[in-house]
Backbone as XML, in Angstrom:
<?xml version="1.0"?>
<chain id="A" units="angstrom">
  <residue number="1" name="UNK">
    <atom name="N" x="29.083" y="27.677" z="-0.687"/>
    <atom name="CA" x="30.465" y="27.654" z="-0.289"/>
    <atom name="C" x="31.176" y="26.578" z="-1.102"/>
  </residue>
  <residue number="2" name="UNK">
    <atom name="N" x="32.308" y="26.811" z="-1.605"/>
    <atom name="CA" x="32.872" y="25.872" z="-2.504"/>
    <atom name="C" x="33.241" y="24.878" z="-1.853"/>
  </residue>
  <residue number="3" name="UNK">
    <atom name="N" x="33.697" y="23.898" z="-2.184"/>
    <atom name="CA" x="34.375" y="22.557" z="-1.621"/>
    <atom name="C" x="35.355" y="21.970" z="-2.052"/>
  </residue>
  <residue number="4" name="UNK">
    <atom name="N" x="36.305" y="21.410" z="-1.861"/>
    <atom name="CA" x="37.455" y="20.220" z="-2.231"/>
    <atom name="C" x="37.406" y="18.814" z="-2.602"/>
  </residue>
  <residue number="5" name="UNK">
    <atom name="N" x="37.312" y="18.640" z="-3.896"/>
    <atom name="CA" x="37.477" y="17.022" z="-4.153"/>
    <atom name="C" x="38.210" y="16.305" z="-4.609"/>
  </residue>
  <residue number="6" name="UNK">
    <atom name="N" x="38.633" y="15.609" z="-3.939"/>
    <atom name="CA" x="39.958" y="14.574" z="-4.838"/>
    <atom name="C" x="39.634" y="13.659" z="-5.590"/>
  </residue>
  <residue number="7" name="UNK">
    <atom name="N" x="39.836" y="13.594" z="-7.039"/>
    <atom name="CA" x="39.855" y="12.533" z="-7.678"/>
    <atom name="C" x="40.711" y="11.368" z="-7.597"/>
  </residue>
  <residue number="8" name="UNK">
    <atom name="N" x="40.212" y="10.243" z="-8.601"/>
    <atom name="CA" x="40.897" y="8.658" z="-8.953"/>
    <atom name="C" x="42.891" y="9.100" z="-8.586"/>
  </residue>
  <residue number="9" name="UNK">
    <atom name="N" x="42.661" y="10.267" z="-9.658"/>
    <atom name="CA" x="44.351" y="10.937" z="-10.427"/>
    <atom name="C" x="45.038" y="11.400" z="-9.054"/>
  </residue>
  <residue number="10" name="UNK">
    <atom name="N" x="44.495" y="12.222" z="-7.915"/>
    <atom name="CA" x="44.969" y="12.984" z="-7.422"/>
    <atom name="C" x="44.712" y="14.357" z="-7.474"/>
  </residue>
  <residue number="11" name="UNK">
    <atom name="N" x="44.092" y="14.996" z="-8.582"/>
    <atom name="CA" x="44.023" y="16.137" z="-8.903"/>
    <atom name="C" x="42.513" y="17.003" z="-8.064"/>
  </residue>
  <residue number="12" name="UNK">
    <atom name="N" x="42.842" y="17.903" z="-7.825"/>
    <atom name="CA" x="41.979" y="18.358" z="-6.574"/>
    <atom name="C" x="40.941" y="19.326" z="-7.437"/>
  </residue>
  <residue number="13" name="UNK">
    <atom name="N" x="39.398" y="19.038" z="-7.311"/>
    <atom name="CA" x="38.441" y="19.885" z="-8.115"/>
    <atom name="C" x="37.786" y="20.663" z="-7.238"/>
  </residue>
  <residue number="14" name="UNK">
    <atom name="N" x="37.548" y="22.302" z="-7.595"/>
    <atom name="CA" x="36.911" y="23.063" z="-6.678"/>
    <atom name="C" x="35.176" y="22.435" z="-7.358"/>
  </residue>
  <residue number="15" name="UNK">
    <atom name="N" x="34.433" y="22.378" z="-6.657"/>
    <atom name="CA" x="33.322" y="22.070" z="-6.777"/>
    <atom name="C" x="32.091" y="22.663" z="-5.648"/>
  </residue>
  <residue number="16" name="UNK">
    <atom name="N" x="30.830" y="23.239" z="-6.501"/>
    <atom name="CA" x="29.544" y="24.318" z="-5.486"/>
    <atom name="C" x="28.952" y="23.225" z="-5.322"/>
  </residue>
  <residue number="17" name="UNK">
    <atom name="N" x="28.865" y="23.369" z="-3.696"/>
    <atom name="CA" x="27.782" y="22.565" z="-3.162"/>
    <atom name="C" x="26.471" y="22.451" z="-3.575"/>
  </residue>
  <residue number="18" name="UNK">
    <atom name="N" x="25.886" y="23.500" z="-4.201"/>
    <atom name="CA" x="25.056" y="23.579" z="-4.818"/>
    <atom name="C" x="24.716" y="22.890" z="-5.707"/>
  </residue>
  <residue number="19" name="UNK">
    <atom name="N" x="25.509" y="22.947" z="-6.527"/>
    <atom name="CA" x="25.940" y="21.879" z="-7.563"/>
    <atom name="C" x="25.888" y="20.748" z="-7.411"/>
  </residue>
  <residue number="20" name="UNK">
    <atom name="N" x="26.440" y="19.731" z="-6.422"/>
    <atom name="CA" x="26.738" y="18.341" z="-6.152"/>
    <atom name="C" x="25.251" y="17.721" z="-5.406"/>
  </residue>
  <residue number="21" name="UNK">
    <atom name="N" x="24.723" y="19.257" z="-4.570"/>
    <atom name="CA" x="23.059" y="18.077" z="-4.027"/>
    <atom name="C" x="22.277" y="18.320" z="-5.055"/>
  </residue>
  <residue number="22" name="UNK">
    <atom name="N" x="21.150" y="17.320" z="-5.029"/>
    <atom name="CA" x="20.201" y="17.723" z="-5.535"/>
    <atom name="C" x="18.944" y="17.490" z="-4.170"/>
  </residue>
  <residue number="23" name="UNK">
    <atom name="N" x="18.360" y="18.654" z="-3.634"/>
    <atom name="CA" x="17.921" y="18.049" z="-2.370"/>
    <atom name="C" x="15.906" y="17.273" z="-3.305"/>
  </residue>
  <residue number="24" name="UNK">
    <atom name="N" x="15.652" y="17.133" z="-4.467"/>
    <atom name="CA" x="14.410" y="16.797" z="-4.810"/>
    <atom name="C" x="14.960" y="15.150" z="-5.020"/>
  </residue>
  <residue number="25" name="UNK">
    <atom name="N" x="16.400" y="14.637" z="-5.289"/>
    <atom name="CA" x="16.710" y="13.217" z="-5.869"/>
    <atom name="C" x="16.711" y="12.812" z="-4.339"/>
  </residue>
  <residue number="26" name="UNK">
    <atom name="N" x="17.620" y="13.651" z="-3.542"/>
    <atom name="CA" x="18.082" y="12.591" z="-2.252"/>
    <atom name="C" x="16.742" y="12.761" z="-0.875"/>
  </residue>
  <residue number="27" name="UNK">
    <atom name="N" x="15.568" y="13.195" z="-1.422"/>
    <atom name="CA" x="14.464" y="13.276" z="-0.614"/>
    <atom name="C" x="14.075" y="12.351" z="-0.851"/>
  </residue>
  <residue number="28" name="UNK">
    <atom name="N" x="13.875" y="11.956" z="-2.212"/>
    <atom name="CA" x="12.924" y="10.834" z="-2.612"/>
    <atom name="C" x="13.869" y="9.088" z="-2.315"/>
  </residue>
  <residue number="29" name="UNK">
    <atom name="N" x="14.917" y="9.547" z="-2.369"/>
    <atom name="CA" x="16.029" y="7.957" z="-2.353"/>
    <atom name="C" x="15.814" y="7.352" z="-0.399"/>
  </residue>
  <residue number="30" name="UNK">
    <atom name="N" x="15.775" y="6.240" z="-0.539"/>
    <atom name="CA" x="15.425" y="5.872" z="1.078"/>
    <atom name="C" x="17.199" y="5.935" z="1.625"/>
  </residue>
  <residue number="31" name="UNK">
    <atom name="N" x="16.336" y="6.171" z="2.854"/>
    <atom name="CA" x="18.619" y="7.082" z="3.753"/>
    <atom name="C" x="19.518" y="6.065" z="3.517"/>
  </residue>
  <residue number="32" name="UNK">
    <atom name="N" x="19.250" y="4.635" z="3.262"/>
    <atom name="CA" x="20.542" y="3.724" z="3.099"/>
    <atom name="C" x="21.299" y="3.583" z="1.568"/>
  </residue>
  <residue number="33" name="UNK">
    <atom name="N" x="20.276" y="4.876" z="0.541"/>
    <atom name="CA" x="20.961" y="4.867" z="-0.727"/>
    <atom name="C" x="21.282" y="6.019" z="-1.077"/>
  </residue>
  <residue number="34" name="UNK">
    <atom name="N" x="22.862" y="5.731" z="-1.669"/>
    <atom name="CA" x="23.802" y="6.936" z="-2.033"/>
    <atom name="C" x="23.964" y="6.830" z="-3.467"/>
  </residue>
  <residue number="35" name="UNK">
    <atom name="N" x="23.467" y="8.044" z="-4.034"/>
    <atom name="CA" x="23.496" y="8.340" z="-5.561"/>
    <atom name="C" x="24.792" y="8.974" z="-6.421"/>
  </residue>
  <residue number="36" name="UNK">
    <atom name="N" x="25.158" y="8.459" z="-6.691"/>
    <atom name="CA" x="26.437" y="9.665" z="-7.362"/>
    <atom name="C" x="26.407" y="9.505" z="-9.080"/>
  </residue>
  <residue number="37" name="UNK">
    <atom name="N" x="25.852" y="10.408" z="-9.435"/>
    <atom name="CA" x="25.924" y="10.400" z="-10.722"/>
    <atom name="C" x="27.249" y="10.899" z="-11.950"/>
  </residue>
  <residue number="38" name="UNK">
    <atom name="N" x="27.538" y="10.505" z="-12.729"/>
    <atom name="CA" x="28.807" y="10.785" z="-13.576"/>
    <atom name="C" x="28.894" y="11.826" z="-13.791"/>
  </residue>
  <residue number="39" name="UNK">
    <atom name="N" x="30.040" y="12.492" z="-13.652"/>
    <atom name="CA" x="30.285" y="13.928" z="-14.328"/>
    <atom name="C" x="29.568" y="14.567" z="-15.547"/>
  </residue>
  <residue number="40" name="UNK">
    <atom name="N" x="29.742" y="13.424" z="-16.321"/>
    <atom name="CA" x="29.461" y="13.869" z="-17.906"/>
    <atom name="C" x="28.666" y="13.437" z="-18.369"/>
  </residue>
  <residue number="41" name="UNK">
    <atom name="N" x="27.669" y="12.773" z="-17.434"/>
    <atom name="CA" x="26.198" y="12.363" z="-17.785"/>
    <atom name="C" x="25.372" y="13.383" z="-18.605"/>
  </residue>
  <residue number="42" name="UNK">
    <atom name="N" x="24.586" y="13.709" z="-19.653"/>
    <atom name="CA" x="23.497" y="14.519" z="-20.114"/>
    <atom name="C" x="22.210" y="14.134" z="-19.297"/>
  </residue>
  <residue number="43" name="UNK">
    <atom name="N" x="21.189" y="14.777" z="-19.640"/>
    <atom name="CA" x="20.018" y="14.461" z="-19.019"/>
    <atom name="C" x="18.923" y="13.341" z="-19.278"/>
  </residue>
  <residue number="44" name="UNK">
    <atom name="N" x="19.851" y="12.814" z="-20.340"/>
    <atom name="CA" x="18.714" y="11.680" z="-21.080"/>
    <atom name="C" x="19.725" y="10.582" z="-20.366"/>
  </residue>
  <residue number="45" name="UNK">
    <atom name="N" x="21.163" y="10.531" z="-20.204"/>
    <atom name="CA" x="21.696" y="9.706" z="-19.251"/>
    <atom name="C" x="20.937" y="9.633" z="-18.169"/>
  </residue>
  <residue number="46" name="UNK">
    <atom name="N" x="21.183" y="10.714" z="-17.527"/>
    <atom name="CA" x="21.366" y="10.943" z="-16.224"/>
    <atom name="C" x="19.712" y="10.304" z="-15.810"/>
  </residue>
  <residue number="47" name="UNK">
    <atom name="N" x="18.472" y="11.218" z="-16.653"/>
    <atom name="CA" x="17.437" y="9.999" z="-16.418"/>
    <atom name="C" x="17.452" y="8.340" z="-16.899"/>
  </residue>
  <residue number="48" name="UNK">
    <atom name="N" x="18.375" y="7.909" z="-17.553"/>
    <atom name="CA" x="18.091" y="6.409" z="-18.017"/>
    <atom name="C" x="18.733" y="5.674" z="-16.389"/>
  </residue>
  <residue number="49" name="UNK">
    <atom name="N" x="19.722" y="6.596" z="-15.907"/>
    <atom name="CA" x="20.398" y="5.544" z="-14.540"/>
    <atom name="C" x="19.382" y="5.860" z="-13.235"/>
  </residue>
  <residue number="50" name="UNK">
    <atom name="N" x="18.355" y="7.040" z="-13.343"/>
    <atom name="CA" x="17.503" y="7.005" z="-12.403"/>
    <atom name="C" x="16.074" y="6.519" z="-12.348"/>
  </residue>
  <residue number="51" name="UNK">
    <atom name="N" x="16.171" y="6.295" z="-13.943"/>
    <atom name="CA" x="14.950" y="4.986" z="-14.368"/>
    <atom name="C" x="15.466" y="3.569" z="-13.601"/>
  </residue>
  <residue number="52" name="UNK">
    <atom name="N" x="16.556" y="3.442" z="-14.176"/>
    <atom name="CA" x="17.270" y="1.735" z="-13.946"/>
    <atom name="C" x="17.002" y="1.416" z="-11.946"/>
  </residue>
  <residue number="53" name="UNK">
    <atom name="N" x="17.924" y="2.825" z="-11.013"/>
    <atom name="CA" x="17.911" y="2.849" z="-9.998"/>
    <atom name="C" x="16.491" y="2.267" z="-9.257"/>
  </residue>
  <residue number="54" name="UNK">
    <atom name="N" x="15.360" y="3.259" z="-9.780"/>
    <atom name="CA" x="14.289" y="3.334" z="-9.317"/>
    <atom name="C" x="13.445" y="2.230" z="-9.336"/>
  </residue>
  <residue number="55" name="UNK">
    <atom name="N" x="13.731" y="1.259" z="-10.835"/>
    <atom name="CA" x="12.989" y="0.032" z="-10.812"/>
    <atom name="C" x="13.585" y="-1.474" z="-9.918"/>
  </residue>
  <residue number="56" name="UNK">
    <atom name="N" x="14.807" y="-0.827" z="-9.616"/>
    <atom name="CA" x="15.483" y="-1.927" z="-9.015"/>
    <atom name="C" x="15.347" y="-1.889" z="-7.748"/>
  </residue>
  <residue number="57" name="UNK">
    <atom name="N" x="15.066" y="-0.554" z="-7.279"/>
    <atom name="CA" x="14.816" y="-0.180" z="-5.444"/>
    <atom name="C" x="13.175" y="-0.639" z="-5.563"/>
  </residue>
  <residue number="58" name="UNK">
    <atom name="N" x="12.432" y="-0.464" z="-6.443"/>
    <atom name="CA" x="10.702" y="-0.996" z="-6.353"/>
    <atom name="C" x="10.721" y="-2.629" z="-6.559"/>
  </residue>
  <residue number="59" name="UNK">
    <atom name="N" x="11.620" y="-3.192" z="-7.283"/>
    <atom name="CA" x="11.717" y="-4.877" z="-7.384"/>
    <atom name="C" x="12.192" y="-4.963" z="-6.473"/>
  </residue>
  <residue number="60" name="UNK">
    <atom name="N" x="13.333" y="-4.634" z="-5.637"/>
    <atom name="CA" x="13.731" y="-4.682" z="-4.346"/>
    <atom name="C" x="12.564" y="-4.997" z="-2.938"/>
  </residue>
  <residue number="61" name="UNK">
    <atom name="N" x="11.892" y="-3.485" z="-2.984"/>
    <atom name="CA" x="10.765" y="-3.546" z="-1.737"/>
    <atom name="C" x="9.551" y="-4.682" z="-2.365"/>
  </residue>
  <residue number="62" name="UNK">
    <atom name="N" x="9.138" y="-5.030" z="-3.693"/>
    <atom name="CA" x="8.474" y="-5.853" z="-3.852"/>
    <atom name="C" x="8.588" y="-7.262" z="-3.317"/>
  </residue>
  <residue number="63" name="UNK">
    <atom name="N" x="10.324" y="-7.674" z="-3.834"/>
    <atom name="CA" x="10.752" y="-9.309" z="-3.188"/>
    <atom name="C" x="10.596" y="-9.334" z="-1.456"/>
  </residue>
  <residue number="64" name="UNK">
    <atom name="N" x="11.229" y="-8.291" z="-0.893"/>
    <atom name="CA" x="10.974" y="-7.782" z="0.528"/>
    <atom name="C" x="10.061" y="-7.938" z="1.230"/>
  </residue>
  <residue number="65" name="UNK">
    <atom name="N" x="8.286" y="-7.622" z="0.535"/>
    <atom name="CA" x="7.488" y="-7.577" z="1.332"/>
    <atom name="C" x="6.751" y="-9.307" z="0.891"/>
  </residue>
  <residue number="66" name="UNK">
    <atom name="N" x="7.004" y="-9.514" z="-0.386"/>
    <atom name="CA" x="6.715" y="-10.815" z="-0.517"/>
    <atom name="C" x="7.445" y="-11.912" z="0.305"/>
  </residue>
  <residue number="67" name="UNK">
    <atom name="N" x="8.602" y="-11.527" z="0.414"/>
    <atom name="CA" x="9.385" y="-12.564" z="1.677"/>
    <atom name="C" x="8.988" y="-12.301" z="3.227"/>
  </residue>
  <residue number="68" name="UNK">
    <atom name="N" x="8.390" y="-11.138" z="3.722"/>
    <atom name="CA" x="7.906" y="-11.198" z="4.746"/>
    <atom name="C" x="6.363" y="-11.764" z="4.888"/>
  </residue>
  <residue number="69" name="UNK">
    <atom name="N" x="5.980" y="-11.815" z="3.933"/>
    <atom name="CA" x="4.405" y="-12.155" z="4.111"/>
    <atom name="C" x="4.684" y="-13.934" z="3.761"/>
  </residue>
  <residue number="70" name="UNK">
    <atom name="N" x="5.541" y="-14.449" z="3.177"/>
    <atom name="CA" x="5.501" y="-16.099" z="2.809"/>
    <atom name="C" x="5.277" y="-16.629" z="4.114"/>
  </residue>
  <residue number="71" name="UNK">
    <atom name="N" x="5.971" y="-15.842" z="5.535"/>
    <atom name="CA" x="5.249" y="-16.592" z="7.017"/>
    <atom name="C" x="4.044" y="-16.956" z="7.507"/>
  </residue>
  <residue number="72" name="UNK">
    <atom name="N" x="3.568" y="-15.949" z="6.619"/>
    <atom name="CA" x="2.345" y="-15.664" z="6.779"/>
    <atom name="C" x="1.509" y="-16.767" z="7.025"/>
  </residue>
  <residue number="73" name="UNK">
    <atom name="N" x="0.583" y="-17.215" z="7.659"/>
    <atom name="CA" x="-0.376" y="-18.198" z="7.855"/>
    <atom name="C" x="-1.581" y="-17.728" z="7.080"/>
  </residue>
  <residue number="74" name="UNK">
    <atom name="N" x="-1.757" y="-18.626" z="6.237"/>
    <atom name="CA" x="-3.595" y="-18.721" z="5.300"/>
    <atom name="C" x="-4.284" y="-19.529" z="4.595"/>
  </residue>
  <residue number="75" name="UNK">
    <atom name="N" x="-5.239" y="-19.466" z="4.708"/>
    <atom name="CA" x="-6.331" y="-20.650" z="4.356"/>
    <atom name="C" x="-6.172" y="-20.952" z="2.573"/>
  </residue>
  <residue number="76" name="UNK">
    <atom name="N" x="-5.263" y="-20.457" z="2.478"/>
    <atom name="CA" x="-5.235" y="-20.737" z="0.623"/>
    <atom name="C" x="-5.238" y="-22.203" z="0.332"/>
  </residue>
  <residue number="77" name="UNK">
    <atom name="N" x="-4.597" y="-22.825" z="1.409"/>
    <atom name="CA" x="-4.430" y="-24.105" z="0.827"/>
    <atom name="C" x="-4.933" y="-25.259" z="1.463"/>
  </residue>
  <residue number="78" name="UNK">
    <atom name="N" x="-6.309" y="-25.221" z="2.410"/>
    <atom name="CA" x="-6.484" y="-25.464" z="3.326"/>
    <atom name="C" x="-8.103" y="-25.316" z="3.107"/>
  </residue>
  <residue number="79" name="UNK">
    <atom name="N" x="-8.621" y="-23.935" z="2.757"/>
    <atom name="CA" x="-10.011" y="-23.925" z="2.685"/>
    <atom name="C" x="-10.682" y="-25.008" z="2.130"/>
  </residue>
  <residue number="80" name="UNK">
    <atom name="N" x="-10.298" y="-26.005" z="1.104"/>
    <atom name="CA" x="-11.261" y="-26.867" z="0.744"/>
    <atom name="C" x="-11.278" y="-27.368" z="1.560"/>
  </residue>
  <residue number="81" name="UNK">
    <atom name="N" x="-10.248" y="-28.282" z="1.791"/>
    <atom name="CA" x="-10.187" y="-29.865" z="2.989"/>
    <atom name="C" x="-11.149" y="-28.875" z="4.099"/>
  </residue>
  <residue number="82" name="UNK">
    <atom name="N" x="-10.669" y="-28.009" z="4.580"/>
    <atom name="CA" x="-11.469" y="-27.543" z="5.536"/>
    <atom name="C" x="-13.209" y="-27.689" z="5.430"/>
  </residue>
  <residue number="83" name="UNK">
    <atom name="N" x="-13.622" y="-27.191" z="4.450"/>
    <atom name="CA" x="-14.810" y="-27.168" z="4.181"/>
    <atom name="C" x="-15.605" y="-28.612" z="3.637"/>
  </residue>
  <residue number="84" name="UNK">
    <atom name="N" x="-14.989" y="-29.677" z="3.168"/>
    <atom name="CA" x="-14.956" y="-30.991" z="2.761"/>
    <atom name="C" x="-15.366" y="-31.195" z="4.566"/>
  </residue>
  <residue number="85" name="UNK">
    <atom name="N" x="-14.453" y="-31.214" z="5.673"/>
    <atom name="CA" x="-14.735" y="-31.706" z="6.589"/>
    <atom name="C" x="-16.079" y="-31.233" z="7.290"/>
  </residue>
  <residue number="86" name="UNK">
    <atom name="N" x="-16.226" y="-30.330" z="7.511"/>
    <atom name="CA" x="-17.623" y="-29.714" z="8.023"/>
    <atom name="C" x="-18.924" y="-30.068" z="6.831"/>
  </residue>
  <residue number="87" name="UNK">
    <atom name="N" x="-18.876" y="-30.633" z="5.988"/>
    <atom name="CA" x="-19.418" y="-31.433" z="5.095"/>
    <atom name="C" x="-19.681" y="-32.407" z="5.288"/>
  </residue>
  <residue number="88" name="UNK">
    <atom name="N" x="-18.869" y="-33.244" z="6.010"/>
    <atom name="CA" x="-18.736" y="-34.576" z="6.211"/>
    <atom name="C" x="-19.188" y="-34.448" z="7.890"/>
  </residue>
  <residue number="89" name="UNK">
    <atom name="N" x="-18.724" y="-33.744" z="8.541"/>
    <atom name="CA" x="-18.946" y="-34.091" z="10.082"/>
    <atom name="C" x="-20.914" y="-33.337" z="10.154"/>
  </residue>
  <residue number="90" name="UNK">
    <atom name="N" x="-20.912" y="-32.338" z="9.621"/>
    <atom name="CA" x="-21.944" y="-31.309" z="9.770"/>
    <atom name="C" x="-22.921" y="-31.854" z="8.904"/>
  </residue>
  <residue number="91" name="UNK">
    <atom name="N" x="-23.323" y="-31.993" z="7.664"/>
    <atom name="CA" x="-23.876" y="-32.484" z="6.676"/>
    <atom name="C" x="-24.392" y="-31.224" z="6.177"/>
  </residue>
  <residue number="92" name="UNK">
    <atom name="N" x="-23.402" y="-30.515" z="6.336"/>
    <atom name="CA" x="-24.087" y="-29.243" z="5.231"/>
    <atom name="C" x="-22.787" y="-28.502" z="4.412"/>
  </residue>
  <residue number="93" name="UNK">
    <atom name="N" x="-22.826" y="-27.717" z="3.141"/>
    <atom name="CA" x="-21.483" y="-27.537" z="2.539"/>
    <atom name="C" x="-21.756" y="-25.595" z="3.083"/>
  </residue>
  <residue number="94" name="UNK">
    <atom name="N" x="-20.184" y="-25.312" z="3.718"/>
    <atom name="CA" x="-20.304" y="-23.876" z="3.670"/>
    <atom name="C" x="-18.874" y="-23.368" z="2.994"/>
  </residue>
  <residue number="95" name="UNK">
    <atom name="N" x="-19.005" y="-22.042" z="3.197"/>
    <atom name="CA" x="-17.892" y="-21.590" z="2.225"/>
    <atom name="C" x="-16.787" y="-20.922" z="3.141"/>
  </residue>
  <residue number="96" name="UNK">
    <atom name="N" x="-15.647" y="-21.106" z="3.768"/>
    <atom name="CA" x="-14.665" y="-20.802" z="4.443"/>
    <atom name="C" x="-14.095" y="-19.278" z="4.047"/>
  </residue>
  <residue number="97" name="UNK">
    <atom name="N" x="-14.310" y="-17.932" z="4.397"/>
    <atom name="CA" x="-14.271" y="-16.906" z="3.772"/>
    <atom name="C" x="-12.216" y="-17.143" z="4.257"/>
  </residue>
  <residue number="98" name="UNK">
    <atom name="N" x="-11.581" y="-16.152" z="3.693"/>
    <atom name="CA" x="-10.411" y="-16.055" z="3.629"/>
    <atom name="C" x="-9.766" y="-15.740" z="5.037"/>
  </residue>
  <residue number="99" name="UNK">
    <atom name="N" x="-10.865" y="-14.383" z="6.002"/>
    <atom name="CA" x="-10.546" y="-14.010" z="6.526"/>
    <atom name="C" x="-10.640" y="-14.930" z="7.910"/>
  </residue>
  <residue number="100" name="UNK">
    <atom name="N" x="-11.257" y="-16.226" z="7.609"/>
    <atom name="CA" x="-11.421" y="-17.091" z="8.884"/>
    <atom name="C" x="-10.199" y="-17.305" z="10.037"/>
  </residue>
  <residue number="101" name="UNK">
    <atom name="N" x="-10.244" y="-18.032" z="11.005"/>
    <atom name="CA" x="-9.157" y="-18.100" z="11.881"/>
    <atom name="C" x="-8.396" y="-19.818" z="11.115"/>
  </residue>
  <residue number="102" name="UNK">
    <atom name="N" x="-6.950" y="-19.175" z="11.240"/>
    <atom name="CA" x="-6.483" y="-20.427" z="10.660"/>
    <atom name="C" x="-6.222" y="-21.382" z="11.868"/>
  </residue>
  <residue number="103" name="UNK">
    <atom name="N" x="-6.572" y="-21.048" z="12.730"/>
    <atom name="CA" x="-6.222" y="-22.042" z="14.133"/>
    <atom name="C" x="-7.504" y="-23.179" z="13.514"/>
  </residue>
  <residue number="104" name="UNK">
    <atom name="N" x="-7.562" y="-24.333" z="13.416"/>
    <atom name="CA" x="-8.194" y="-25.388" z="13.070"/>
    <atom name="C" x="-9.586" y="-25.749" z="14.731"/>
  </residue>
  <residue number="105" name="UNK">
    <atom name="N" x="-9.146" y="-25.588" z="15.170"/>
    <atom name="CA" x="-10.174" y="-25.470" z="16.764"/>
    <atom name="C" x="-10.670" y="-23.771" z="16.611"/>
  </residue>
  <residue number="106" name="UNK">
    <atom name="N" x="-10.133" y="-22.718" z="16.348"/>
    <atom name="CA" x="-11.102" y="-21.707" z="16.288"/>
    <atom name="C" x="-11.945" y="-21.660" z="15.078"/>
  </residue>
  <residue number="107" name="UNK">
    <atom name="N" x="-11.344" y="-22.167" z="14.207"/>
    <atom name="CA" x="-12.448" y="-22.409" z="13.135"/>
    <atom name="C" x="-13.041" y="-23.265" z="13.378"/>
  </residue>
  <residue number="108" name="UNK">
    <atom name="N" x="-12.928" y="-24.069" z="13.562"/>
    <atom name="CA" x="-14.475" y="-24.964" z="14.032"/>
    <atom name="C" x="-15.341" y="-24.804" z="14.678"/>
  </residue>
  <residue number="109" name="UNK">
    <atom name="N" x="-15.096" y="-24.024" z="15.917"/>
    <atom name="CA" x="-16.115" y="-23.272" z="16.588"/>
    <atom name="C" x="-16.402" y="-21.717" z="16.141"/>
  </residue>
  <residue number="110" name="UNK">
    <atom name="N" x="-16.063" y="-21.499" z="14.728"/>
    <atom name="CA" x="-17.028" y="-20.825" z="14.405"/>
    <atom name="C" x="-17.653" y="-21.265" z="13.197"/>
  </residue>
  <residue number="111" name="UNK">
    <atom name="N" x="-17.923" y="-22.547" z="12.779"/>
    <atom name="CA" x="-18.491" y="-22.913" z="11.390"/>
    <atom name="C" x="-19.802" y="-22.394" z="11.341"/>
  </residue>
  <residue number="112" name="UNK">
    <atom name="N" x="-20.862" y="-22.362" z="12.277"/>
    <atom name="CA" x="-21.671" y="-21.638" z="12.441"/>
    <atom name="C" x="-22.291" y="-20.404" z="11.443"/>
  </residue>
  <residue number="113" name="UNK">
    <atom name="N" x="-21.094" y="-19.750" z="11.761"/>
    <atom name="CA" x="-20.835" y="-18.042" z="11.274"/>
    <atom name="C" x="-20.502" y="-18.681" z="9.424"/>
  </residue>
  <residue number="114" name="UNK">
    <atom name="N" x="-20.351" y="-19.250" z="9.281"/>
    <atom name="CA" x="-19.484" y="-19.690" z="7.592"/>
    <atom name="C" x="-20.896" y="-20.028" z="6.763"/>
  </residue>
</chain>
């Protein structure tokens, strides 16, 4: 079914719906992004702005999940001193696996297990 569009000018373009979706681009785009590509784009355009789009929505979810995980609690910086101490209190050296409890009292009662 045709449609009505008004341009910048005023001037009113009949335009096929058909035409204007593409339902394989706006499946893959997440629902809070709206694509509108240029009239007079060719296809080597039209892929260079859905190259550009695509790496900027993947650097996007990358900074995203890296900013949710910086809360994160972990022994990265911590496992030595940790293991220095059970060295010193224990008299034996063990190796603090990553997946240990970062609570400082649950790890200690499990040095055992280390």
């Amino acid at each position: 079914m045709p449609s009505q569009q008004t341009s910048a000018d005023g001037t009113t373009a009949s335009t096929d719906e058909a035409e204007t979706a593409s339902p394989g681009l706006e499946a893959a785009l997440p629902g809070d992004v709206d694509l509108d590509m240029p009239d007079d784009a060719d296809d080597e355009e039209a892929a260079a702005i859905v190259a550009a789009i695509g790496a900027h929505l993947h650097d996007h979810a990358l900074a995203a999940a890296a900013a949710a995980a910086e809360g994160e609690v972990t022994w990265d910086d911590e496992r030595w001193s940790f293991a220095g101490r059970v060295r010193a209190q224990q008299h034996r050296t063990v190796r603090v696996p990553r997946g240990a409890p970062t609570d400082p009292w649950s790890a200690a009662g499990r040095t055992k297990q280390f």
